[in-house]
N, C-alpha and C positions, 0 to 999 in steps of 0.2 A: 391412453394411459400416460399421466403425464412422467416424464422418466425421472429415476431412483438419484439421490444425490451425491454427492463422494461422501460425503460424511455418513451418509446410512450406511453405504458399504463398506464403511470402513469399519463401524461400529460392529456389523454383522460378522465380520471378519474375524475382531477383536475378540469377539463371544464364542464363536465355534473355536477357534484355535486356542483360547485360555479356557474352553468348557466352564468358565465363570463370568456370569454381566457383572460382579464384584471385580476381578480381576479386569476383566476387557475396561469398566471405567477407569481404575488406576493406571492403564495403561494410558487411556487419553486424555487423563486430566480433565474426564466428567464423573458426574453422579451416575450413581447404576437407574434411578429412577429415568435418567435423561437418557441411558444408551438402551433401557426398556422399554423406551417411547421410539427411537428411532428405528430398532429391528419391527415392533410392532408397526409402524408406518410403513418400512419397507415391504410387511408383507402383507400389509394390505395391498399396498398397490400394485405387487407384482400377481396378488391375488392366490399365494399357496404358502401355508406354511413351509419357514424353511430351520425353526427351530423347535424342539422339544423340549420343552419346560417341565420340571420335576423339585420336588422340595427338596432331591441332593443331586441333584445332576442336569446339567445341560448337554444335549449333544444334537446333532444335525440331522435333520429328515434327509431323504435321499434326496431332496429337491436341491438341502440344503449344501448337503456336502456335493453333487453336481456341480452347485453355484459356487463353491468356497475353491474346487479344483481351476476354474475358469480367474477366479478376482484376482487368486493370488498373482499370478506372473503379472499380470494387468498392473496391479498397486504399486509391484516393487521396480515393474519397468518404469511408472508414473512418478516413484519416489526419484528414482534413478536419475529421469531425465530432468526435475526440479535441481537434484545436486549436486547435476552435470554443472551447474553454471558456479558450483563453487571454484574451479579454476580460477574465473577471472576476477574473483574475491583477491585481496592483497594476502590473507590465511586462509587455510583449509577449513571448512566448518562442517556441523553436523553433528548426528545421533550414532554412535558405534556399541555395537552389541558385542560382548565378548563372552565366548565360556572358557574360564581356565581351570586345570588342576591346582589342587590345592598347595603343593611344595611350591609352584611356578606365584602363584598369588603370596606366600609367603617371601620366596626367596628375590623374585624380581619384580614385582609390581607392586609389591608396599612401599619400594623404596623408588620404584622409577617414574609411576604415575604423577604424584604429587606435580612433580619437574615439568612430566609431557600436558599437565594438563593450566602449570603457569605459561609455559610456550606459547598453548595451541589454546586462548581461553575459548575461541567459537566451536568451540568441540566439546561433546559433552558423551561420557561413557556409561555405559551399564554392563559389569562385570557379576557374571554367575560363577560361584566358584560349586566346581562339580567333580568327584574323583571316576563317575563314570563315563564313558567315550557318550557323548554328545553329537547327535546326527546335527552338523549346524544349518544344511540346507531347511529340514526337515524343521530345526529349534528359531529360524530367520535369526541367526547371528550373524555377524560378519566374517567375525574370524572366530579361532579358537586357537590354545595356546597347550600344547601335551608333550608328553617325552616322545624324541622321532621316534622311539620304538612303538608308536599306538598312533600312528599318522594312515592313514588312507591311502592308496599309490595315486587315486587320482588328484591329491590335494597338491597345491605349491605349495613348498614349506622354507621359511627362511629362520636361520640358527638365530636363538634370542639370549644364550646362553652357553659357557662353555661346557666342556664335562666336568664331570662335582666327582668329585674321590669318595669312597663310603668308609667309614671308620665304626670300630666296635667299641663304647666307651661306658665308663661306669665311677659311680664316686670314689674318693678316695676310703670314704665311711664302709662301702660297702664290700672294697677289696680289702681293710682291715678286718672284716667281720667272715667274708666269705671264702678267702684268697683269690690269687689271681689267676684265672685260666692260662695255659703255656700253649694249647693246642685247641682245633675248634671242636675236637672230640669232647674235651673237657667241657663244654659246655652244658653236657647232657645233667652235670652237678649244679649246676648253677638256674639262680632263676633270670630270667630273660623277658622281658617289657616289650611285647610284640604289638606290630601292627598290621590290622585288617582294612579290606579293603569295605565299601557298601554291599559288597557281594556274599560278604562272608568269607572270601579266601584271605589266606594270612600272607604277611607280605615275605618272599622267603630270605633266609639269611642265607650271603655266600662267600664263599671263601674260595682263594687258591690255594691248592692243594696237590702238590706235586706238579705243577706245572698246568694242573688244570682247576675251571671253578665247578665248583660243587657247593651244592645246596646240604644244610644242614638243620635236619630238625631239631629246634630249642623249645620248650615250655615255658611255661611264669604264670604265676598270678595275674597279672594285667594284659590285658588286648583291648588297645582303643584304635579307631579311624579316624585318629588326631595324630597331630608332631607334637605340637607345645603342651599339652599332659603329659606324656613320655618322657618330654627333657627334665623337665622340674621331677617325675618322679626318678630319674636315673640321680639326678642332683638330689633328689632326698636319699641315694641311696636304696630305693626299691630293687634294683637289680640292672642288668645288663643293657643295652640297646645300641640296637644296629643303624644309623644312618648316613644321609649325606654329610659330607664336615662343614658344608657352611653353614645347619644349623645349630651346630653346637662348637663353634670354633671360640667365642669368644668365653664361654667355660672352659674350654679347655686349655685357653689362653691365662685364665684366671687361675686354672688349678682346682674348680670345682670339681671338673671332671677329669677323665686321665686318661690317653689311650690303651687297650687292648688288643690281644691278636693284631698288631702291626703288621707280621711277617707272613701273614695268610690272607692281605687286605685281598679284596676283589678286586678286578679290573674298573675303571669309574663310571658310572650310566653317562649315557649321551648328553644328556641335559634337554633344554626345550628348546621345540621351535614355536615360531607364530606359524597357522598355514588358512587357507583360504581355497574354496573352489576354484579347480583350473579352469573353467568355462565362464566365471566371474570375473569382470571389470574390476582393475583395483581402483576404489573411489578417491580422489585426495584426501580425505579423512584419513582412511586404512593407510595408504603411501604414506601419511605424514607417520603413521607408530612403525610404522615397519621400520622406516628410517631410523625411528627415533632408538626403539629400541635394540635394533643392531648395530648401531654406532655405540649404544650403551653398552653392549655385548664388550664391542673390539674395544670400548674405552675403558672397561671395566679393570682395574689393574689387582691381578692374582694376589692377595692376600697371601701372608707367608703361613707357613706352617705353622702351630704350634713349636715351642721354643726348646730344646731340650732340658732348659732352665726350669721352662713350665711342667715338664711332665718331672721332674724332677723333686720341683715342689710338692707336687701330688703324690707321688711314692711316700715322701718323707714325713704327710699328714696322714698317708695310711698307715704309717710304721706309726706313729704316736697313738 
């Protein structure tokens, strides 16, 4: 039997773990007719089916998933020792898979990418933005990027980000129309612009509250599993919301928005880290963002507060 080629099994590879030949070709930059032809060839010649074809589903014979348990460590040690020799490249190059949450892709990698990827051009990324915990061994990413509170113990984690303050904030439209809450009991009168997660749970609002934080349940008409619907509808005036302040600092800078419940803010979330398998080699690729992005972290200079100029002006546009 003359033996299977890398590119068959790579293809075959690409098919069982995307459950799509639509999929598995865009991954390789072939045609699905061409990665049809190469599973077909491979199992001619190993002589056993190793995939089930179905007009909505692919999935693996037990021949096939056997096989796909054996290739994988094989391919990514084979990837590996190809990108071992980027060392002695003058830049770090390659293919980096990333899954981030969605605030982490909003708050720091809209603005940091751009920079890491003038730097580092032989580096090329594929970012999946996902608000559920993402098994990356499991997904073949490299890293992943989450709040330390939803990190793994077995993972190395390095900070990408400082702690984000949460603030409660609302238009000035809306606290002429509805008044202003004084307490977070108050809010049970008010309507409040919540957000969920993919799971269906809501994201909870918290306050300190005599020394301690405490969760409080708000209602509203709107709940979405977005940030930027929420801001523009708090900026139209729809009601209340709860978040980080560096998505809405620059309303609130403006006077769109205005702060509330100041004096009950919550203690600030952790922020993000990047983290990686403990048992995984960092590749100079990965080294190169890790660097990049926690130098970003420590260079990143803390934005002031809104002004009390600012929220000043918002009072005085709700009073009109």
């Amino acid at each position: 039997m003359r033996g299977a080629s890398l590119a068959e099994t790579n293809a075959l590879v690409a098919v069982l773990e995307q459950k799509s030949f639509t999929k598995a070709a865009k991954q390789l930059g072939l045609s699905p007719p061409r990665i049809s032809d190469m599973v077909r060839s491979l199992e001619e010649r190993l002589g056993v089916r190793l995939v089930e074809r179905t007009t909505r589903s692919v999935a693996p014979t037990a021949a096939g998933e056997r096989l796909l348990e054996r290739l994988r460590p094989v391919l990514d040690e084979y990837q590996a020792a190809l990108e071992s020799t980027n060392e002695f490249r003058g830049k770090p190059a390659g293919l980096l898979r990333l899954t981030v949450a969605p605030p982490a892709a909003d708050l720091i990698l809209e603005e940091a990418i751009p920079r890491f990827l003038a730097l580092y051009p032989d580096i090329r990324l594929e970012i999946a933005v996902d608000a559920s915990l993402t098994d990356i061994v499991a997904g073949r990413f490299d890293a992943g990027i989450r709040p330390g509170n939803r990190l793994a113990r077995d993972m190395i984690a390095v900070r990408i980000s400082k702690e984000m303050p949460m603030v409660v904030v609302a238009a000035p439209s809306y606290l002429a129309r509805r008044g202003e809450p004084r307490t977070p009991q108050d809010l049970a009168a008010h309507d409040c612009i919540r957000r969920h997660l993919q799971s269906g749970a809501y994201v909870p609002w918290r306050f300190r509250i005599k020394r301690k934080v405490s969760e409080v349940h708000v209602e509203g008409r709107l709940a979405i599993d977005d940030s930027r619907i929420p801001i523009r509808a708090a900026v139209d005036g729809m009601g209340l919301l709860q978040l980080p302040l560096d998505y809405v600092r620059a309303h609130l800078e403006s006077g769109r928005l205005v702060h509330v419940l100041d004096d009950f803010a919550p203690p600030p979330i952790d922020g993000f880290f990047l983290y990686y398998p403990s048992r995984r080699q960092s590749r100079p690729a990965l080294k190169a963002l890790i660097d990049f992005l926690r130098k970003n972290c420590e260079n990143r200079a803390e934005p002031p507060a809104p002004s009390t100029q600012a929220k000043k002006r918002g009072r005085a546009a709700a009073a009109v």
